[in-house]
KOLPA-689068 format. One line per field, with one value per residue (C-alpha): residue in three letters; chain; x, y, z. Coordinates in nm, 3 decimals, padded with zeros to 5 digits. Each point is the difference from the previous one (the first is absolute). Example, Ala and Ser with C-alpha at 12.3 -4.5 7.8 and 13.67 -1.06 7.14 Angstrom:
<atoms>
rest	c(ALA;SER)
kette	c(A;A)
x	c(01.230;00.137)
y	c(-00.450;00.344)
z	c(00.780;-00.066)
</atoms>
This chain:
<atoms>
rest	c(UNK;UNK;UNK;UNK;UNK;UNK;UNK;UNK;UNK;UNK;UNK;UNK;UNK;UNK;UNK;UNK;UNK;UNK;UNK;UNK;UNK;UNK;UNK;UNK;UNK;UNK;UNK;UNK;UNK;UNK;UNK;UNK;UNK;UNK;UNK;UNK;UNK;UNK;UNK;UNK;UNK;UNK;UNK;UNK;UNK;UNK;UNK;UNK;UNK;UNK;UNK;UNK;UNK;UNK;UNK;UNK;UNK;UNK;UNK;UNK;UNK;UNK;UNK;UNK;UNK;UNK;UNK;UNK;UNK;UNK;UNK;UNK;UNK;UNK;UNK;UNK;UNK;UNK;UNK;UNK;UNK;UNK;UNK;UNK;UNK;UNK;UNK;UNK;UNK;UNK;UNK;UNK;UNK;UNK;UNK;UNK;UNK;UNK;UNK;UNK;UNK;UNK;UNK;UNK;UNK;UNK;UNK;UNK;UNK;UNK;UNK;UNK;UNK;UNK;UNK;UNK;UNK;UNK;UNK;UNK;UNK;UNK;UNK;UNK;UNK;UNK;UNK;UNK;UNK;UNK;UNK;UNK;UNK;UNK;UNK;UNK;UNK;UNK;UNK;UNK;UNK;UNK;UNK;UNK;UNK;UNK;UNK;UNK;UNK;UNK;UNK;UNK;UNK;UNK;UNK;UNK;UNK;UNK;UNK;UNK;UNK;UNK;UNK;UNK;UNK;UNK;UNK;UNK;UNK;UNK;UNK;UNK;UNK;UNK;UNK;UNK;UNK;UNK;UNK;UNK;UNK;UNK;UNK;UNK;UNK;UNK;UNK;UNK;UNK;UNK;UNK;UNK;UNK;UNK;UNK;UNK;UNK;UNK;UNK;UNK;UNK;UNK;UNK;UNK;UNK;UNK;UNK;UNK;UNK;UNK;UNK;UNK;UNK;UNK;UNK;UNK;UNK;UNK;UNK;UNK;UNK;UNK;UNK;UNK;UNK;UNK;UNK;UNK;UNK;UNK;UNK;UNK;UNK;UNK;UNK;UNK;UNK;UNK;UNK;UNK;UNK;UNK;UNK;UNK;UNK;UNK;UNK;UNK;UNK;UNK;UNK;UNK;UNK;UNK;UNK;UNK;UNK;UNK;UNK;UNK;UNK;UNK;UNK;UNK;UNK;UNK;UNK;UNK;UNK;UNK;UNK;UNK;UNK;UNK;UNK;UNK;UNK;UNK;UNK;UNK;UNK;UNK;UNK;UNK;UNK;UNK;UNK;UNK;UNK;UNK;UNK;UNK;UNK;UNK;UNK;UNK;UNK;UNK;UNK;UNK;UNK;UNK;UNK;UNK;UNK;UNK;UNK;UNK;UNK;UNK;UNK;UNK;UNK;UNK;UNK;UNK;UNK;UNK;UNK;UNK;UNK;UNK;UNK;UNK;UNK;UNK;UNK;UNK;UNK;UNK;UNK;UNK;UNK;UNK;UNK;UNK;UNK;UNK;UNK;UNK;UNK;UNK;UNK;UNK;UNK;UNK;UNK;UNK;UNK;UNK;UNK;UNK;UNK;UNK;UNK;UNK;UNK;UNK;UNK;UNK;UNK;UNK;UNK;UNK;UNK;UNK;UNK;UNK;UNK;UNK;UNK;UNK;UNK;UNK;UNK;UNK;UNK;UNK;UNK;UNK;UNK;UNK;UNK;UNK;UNK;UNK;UNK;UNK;UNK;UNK;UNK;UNK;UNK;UNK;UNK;UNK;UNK;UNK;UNK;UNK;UNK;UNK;UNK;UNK;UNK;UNK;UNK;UNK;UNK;UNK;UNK;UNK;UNK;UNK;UNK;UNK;UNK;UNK;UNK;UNK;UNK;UNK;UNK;UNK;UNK;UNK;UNK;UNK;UNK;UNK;UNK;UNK;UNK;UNK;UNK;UNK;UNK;UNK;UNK;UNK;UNK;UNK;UNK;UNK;UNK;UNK;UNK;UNK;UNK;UNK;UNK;UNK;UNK;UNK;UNK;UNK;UNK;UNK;UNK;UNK;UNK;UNK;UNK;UNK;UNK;UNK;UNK;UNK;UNK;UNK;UNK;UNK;UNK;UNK;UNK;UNK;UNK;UNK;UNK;UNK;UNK;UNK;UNK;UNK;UNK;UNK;UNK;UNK;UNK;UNK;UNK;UNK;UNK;UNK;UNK;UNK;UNK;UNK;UNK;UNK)
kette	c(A;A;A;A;A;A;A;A;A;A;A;A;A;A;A;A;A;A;A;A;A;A;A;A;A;A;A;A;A;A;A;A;A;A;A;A;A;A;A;A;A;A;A;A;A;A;A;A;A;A;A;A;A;A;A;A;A;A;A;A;A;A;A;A;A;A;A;A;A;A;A;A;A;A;A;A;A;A;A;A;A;A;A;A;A;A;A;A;A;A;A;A;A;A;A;A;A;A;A;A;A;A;A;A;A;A;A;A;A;A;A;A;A;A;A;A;A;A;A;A;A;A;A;A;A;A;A;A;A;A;A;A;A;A;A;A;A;A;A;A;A;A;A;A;A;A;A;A;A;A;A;A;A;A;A;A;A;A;A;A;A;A;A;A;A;A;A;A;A;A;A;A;A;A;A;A;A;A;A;A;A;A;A;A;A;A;A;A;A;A;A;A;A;A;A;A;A;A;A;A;A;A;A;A;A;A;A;A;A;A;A;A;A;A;A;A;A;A;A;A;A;A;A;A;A;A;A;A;A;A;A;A;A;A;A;A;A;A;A;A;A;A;A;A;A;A;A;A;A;A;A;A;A;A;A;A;A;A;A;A;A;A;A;A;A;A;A;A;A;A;A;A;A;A;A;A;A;A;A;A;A;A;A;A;A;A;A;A;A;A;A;A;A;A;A;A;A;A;A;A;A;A;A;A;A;A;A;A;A;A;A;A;A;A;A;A;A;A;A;A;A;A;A;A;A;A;A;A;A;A;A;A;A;A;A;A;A;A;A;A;A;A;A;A;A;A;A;A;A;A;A;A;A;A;A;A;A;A;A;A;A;A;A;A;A;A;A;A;A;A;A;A;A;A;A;A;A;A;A;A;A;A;A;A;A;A;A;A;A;A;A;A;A;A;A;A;A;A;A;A;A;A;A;A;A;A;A;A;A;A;A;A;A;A;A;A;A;A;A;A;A;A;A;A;A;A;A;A;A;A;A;A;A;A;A;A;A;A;A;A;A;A;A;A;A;A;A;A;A;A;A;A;A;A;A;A;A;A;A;A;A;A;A;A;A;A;A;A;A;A;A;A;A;A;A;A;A;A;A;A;A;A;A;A;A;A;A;A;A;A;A;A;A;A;A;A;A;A;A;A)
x	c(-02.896;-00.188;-00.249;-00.116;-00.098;-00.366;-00.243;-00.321;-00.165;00.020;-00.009;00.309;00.263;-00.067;-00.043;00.317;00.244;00.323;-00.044;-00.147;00.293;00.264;-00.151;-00.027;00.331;00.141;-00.216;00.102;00.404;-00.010;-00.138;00.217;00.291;-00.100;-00.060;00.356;00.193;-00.171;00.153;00.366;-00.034;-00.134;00.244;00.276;-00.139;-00.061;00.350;00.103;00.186;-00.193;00.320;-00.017;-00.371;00.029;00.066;-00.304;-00.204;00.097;-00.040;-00.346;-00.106;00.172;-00.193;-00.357;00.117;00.064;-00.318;-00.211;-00.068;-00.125;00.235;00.045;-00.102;00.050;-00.271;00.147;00.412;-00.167;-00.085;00.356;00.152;-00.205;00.070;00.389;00.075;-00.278;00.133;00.285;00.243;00.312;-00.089;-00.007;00.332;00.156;-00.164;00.130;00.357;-00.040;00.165;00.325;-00.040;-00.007;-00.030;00.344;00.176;-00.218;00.120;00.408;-00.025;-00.020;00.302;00.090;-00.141;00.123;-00.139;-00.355;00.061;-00.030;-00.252;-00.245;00.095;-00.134;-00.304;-00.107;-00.013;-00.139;-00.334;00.006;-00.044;-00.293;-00.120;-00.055;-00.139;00.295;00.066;-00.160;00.259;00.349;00.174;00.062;-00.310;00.079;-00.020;-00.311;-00.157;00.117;-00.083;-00.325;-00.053;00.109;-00.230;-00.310;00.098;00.002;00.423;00.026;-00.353;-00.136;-00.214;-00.293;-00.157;-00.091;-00.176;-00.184;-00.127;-00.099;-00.152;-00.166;-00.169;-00.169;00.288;00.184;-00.267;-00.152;-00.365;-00.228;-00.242;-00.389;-00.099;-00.126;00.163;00.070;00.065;00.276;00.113;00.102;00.143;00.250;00.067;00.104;00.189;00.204;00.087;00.065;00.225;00.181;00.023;00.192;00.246;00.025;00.202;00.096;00.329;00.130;-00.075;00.152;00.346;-00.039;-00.064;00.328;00.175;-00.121;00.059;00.327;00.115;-00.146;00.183;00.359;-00.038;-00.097;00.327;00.246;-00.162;00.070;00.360;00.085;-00.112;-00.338;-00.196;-00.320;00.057;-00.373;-00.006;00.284;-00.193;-00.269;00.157;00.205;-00.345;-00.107;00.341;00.033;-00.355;-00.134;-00.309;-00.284;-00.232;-00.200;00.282;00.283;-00.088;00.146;-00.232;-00.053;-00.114;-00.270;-00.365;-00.177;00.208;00.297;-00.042;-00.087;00.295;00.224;-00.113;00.267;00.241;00.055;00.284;00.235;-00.023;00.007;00.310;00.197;-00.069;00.153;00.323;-00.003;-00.022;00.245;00.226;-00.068;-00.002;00.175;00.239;00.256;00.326;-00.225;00.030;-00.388;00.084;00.245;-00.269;-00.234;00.201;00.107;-00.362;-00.158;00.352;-00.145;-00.346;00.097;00.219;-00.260;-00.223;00.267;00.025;-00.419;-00.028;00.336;00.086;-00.348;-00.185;00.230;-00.236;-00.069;00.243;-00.277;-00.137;00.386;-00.008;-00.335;00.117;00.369;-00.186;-00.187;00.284;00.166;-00.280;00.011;00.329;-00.059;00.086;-00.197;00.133;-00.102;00.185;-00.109;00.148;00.318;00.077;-00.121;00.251;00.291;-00.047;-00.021;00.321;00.152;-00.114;-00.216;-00.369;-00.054;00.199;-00.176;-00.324;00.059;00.129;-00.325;-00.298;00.162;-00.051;-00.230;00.309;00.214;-00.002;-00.302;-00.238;-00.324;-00.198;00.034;-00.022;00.130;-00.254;-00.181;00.289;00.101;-00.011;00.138;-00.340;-00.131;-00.063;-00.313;-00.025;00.352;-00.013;-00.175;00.334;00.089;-00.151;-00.220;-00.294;-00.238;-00.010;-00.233;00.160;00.196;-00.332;-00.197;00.343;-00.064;-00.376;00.195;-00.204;-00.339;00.044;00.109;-00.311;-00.246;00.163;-00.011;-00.447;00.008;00.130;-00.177;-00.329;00.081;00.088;-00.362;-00.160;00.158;-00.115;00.306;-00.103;00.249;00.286;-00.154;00.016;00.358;00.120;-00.214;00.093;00.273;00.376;00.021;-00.322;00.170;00.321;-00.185;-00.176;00.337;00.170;-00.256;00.049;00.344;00.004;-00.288;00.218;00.335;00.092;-00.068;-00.224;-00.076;-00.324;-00.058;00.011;00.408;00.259;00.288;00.195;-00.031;-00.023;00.019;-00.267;00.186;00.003;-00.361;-00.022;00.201;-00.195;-00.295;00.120;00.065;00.389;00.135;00.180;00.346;-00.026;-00.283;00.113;00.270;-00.175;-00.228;00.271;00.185;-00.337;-00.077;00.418;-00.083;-00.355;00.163;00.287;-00.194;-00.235;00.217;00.131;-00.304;-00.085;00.360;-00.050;-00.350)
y	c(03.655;-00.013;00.315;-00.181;-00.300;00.082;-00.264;-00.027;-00.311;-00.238;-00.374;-00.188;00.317;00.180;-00.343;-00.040;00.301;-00.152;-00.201;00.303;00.262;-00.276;-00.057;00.394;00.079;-00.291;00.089;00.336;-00.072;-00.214;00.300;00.224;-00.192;-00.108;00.371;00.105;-00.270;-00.098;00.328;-00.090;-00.384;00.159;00.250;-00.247;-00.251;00.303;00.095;-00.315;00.081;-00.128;-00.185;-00.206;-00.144;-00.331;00.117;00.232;-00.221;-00.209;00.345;00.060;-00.377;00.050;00.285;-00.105;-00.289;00.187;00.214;-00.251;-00.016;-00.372;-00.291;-00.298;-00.303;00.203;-00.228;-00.341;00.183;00.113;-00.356;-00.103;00.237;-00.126;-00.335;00.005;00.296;00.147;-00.024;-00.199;00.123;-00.156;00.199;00.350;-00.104;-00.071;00.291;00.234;-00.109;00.237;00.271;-00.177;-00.233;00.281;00.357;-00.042;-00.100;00.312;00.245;-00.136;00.196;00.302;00.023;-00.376;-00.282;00.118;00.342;-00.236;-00.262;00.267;00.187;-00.272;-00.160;00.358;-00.033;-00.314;00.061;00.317;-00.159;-00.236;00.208;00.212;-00.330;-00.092;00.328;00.110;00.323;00.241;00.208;-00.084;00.277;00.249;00.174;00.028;-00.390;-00.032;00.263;-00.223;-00.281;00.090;00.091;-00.323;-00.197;00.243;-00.064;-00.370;-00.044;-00.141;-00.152;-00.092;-00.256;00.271;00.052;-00.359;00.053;00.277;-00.166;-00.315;00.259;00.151;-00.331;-00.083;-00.247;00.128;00.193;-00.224;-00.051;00.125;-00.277;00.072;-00.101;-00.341;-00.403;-00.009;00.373;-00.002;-00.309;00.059;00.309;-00.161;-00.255;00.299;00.177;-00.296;-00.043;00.376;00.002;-00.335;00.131;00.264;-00.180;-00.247;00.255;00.266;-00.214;-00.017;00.431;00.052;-00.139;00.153;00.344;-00.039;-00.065;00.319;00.196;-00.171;00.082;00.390;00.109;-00.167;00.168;00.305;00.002;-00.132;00.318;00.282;-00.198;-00.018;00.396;-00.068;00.279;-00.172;-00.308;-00.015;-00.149;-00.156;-00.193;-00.067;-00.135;-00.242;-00.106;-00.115;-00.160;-00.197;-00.036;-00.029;00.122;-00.279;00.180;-00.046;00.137;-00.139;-00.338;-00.147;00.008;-00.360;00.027;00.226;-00.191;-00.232;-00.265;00.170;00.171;-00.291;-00.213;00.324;-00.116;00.063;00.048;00.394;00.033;-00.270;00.208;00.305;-00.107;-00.112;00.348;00.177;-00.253;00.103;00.400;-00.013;-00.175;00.201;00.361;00.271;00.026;-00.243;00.058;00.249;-00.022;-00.032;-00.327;-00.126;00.073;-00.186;-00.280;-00.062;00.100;-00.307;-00.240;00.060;-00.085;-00.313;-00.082;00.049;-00.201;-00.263;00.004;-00.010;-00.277;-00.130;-00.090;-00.175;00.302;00.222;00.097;-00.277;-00.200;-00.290;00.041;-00.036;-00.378;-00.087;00.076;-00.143;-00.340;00.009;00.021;-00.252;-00.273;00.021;-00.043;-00.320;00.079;-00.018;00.273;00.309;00.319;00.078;-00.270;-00.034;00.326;-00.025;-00.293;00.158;00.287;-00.242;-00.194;00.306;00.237;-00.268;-00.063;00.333;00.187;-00.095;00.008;00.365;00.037;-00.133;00.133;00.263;00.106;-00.297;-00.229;00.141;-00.279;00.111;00.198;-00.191;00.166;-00.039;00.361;-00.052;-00.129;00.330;00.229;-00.108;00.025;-00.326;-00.103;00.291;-00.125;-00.214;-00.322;-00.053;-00.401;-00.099;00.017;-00.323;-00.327;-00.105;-00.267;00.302;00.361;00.124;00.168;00.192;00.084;00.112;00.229;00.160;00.085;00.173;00.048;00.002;-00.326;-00.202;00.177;-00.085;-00.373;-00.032;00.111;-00.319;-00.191;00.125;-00.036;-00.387;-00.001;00.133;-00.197;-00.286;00.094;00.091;00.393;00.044;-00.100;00.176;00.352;-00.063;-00.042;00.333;00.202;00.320;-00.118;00.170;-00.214;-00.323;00.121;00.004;-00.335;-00.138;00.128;-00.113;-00.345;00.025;00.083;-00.272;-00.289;00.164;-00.112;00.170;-00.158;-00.018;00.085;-00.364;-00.067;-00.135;00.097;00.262;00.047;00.035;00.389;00.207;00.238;00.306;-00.126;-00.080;00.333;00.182;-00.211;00.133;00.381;-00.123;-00.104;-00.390;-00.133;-00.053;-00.383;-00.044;00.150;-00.226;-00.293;00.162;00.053;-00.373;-00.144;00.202;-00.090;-00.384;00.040;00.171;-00.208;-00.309;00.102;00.076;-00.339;-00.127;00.235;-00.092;-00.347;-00.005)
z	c(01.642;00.340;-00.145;-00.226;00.221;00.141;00.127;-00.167;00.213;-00.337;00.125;00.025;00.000;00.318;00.231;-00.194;00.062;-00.012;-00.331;-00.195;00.136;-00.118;-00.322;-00.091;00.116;-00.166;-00.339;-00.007;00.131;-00.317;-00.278;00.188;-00.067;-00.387;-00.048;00.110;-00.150;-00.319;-00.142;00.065;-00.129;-00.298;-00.033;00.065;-00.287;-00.231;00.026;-00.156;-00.348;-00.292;-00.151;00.326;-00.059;00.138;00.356;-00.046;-00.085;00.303;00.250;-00.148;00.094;00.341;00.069;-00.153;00.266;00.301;-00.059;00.096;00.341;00.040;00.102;-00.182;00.161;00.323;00.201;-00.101;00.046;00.325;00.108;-00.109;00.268;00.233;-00.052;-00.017;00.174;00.171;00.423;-00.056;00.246;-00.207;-00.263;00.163;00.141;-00.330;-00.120;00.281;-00.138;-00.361;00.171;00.053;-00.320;-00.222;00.142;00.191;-00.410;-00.136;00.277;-00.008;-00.371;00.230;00.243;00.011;00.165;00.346;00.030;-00.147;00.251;00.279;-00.154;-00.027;00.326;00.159;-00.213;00.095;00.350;-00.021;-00.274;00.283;00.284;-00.194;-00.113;00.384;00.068;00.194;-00.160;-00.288;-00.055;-00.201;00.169;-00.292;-00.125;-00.341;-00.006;00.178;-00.241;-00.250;00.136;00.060;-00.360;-00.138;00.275;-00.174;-00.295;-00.029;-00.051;00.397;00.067;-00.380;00.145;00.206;-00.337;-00.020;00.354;-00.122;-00.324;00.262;00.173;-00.271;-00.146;00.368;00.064;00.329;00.220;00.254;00.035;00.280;-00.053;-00.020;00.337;-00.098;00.043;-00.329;-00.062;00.251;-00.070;-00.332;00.080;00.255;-00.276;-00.237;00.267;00.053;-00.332;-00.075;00.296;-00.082;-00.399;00.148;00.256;-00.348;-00.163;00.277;00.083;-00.347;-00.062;00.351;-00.115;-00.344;00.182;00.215;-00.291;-00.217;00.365;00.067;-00.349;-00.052;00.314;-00.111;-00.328;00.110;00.269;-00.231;-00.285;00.268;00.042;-00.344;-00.052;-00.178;-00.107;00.044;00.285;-00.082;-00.317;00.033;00.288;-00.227;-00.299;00.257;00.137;-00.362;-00.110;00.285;00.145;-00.357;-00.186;00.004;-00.223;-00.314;-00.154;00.062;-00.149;-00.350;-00.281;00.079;00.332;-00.135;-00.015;00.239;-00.083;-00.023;00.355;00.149;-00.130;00.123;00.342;00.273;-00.326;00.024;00.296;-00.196;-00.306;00.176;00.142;-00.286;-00.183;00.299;00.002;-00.385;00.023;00.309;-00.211;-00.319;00.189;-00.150;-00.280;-00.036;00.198;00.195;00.383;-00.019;-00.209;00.239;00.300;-00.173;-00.065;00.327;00.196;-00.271;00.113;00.331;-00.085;-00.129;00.316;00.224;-00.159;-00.039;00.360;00.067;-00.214;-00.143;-00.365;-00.046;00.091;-00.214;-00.365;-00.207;00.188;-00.027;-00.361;-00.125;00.192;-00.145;-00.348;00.070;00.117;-00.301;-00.215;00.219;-00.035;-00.390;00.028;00.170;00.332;00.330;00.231;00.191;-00.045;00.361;00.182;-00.224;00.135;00.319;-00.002;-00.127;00.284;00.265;-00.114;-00.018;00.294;00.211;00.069;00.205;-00.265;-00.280;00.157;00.061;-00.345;-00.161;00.221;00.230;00.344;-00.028;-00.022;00.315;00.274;00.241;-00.192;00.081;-00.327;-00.421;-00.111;-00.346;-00.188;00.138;-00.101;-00.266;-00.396;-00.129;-00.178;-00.187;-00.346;00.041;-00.134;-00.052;00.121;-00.318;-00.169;00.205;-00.101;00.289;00.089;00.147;-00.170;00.251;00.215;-00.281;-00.175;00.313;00.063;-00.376;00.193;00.293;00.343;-00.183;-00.147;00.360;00.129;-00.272;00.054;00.390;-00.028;-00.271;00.266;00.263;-00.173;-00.050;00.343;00.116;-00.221;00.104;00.352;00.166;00.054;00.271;-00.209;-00.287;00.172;00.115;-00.396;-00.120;00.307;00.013;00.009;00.368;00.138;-00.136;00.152;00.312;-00.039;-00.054;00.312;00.176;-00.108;00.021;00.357;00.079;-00.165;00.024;-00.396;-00.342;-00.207;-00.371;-00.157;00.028;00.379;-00.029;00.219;-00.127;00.286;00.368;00.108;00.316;00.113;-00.111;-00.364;00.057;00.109;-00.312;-00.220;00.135;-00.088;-00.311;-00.042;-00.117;00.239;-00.160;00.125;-00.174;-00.319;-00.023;00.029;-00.249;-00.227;00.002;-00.042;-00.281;-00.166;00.075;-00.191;-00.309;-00.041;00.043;-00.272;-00.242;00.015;-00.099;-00.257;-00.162;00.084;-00.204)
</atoms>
């Protein structure tokens, strides 16, 4: 494509190299691509029997779907990233942990959870060492070729197109300035957002690349292992099963729309997840060894996540209480499902034991951090607390709104705030998750307590759960203070709703 590039001294393209080269390669990358692959969707939808003319009518509107190149809501769904996961620390963690979550259950299907075990604990160090820049090479050159391949085309490092397209609309270049105050003022300004845009969201793609890395080079061993024509492909398809596809289209009809997409929000990995469990379970014919495989690789998909984020993390674990409280209440009877069992288990296997049995890792004596209301899957069905009689709905209404909704709340209240004149206090509410993280810690370490939104003490804390907070992890302390405050409010206003 670089022949056809040729300056010709036109204003605002050749003080401008970078930008134009980005957009034209990115323009072009993007024909190229409809031209070669437009044929085979169509082929795929016209080889759709007549008799079955429901489903075809559902390919055809996938397709006239995909074919459009523009985002929905992809501005505002940008801003949500940035605001609840954009340099959060905790969340690249949590992240970094897919590979074990669910590529170790999806490779046991292959050989058995040992020969996965090993394979992935060999990948992981090796994606970490050519994470680090410690090595380039794998050490067999039919992986590295492959390797490479996958890296070009977008099944290891999806996220560089999204740096060229920045790059493309004038968003990531930095400015030279034009030699004047002003000039070269507002150029540093935009070079210090343009670099801070990209740290925003460079810690999150880091962890998402060492997953896709971690997980191509396990498949790819455990292929060759297993006698697999094409360890390739095999690599591939494990990157998409267990990595997942986050495209246009692989969304539910639902999810299609600006409103739908935006309500989708952060939704895509849960789903994505449970329709791996399901196909594991489901895989081959019945009584098949594929079957049996299956069956056990999704047992141990469940198991793990049991042990990430215990039996209220496990799916829809709390949905089923909201709905059994509801039933409960109209049955005249004020109790929560959660802390009858949570009662039962300690009766029965003590504090510790139950508090590993309900929330996990989270719950074993010395673990400083809650991770398992950031594993797990226990609320997935939104709004499912308006089937319990309660004083306030909003909190179950703003959860039927997802992210977009809290966010769209918290600039209400921050507007109020500024026009009430407290600006200071106003930027804290409308600022990213990770900056109020950070304002937090700080405060925590300056009055060594937690504090509420409204200035009262939580619970005293140390400086290293000042400091975890600031990455972006709850404290466990404070999360259980959280959590009995939260039981005493409930129960004490349902007695007053029965009592009036």
């Amino acid at each position: 494509m670089k022949r056809l590039l040729k300056r010709k001294g036109i204003a605002g393209f050749s003080e401008d190299s970078g930008r134009v080269l980005a957009g034209f390669i990115y323009s072009n990358a993007r024909r190229t691509s409809s031209n070669l692959h437009s044929k085979e969707t169509t082929s795929a939808v016209d080889a759709i029997p007549k008799q079955k003319g429901e489903l075809k009518d559902v390919a055809v509107k996938l397709q006239e779907y995909v074919s459009v190149p523009q985002e929905e809501a992809q501005a505002f769904r940008g801003i949500l990233f940035a605001q609840y996961l954009g340099v959060s620390i905790a969340s690249a963690i949590v992240n970094a942990s897919q590979p074990f979550t669910v590529t170790l259950p999806y490779l046991s299907q292959f050989g058995g959870i040992r020969k996965a075990a090993a394979q992935m604990a060999s990948a992981t160090k090796l994606a970490a060492r050519m994470e680090a820049g410690l090595t380039n090479t794998t050490g067999n050159v039919q992986l590295d070729a492959a390797l490479k391949k996958a890296e070009e085309e977008g099944i290891v490092s999806p996220q560089e197109v999204h740096a060229l397209q920045a790059q493309a609309a004038g968003k990531a270049q930095l400015q030279s300035g034009d030699g004047t105050t002003m000039g070269n003022a507002l150029a540093t300004a935009s070079n210090g957002l343009s670099k801070l845009s990209l740290a925003w969201g460079k810690v999150f793609g880091v962890a998402e690349q060492f997953n896709r890395r971690t997980t191509f080079i396990a498949a790819y061993r455990t292929a060759v292992e297993q006698g697999n024509a094409n360890p390739a492909a095999f690599a591939e398809k494990a990157v998409s099963e267990t990595q997942f596809v986050y495209n246009k289209a692989n969304k539910p009809r639902w999810a299609r729309g600006t409103a739908g997409s935006i309500l989708f929000t952060f939704k895509q990995y849960s789903v994505n997840y449970l329709e791996l469990v399901a196909r594991m379970a489901t895989a081959g014919k019945p009584g098949s060894p594929e079957r049996q495989a299956g069956q056990k690789a999704a047992l141990l998909a469940i198991a793990i996540l049991f042990m990430m984020a215990g039996a209220d993390g496990l799916p829809f674990a709390e949905d089923i209480q909201d709905v059994l409280d509801g039933i409960m209440q109209r049955l005249g009877y004020n109790i929560s499902t959660k802390q009858a069992v949570k009662s039962f288990l300690a009766n029965q296997l003590g504090k510790d034991g139950a508090a590993f049995v309900m929330n996990g890792v989270s719950g074993v004596p010395g673990i400083p951090i809650d991770v398992s209301g950031r594993l797990g899957m226990g609320n997935l069905i939104p709004g499912t607390g308006l089937a319990q009689k309660k004083v306030d709905h909003t909190r179950d209404l703003a959860e039927l709104a997802g992210p977009g909704g809290d966010f769209v709340k918290r600039a209400f209240n921050a507007t109020e705030q500024a026009l009430t004149g407290d600006v200071v206090k106003a930027m804290g509410t409308i600022s990213p998750v990770a900056s109020r993280n950070a304002i937090k810690a700080i405060d925590m370490t300056g009055t060594g307590m937690y504090r509420d939104d409204g200035g009262r003490k939580v619970i005293e804390t140390t400086g290293t759960e000042a400091f975890l907070k600031g990455i972006g992890f709850q404290p466990r302390n404070v999360k259980e203070v959280q959590d009995a405050s939260r039981e005493v409010q409930r129960s004490t206003a349902q007695y007053i709703l029965a009592s009036g």
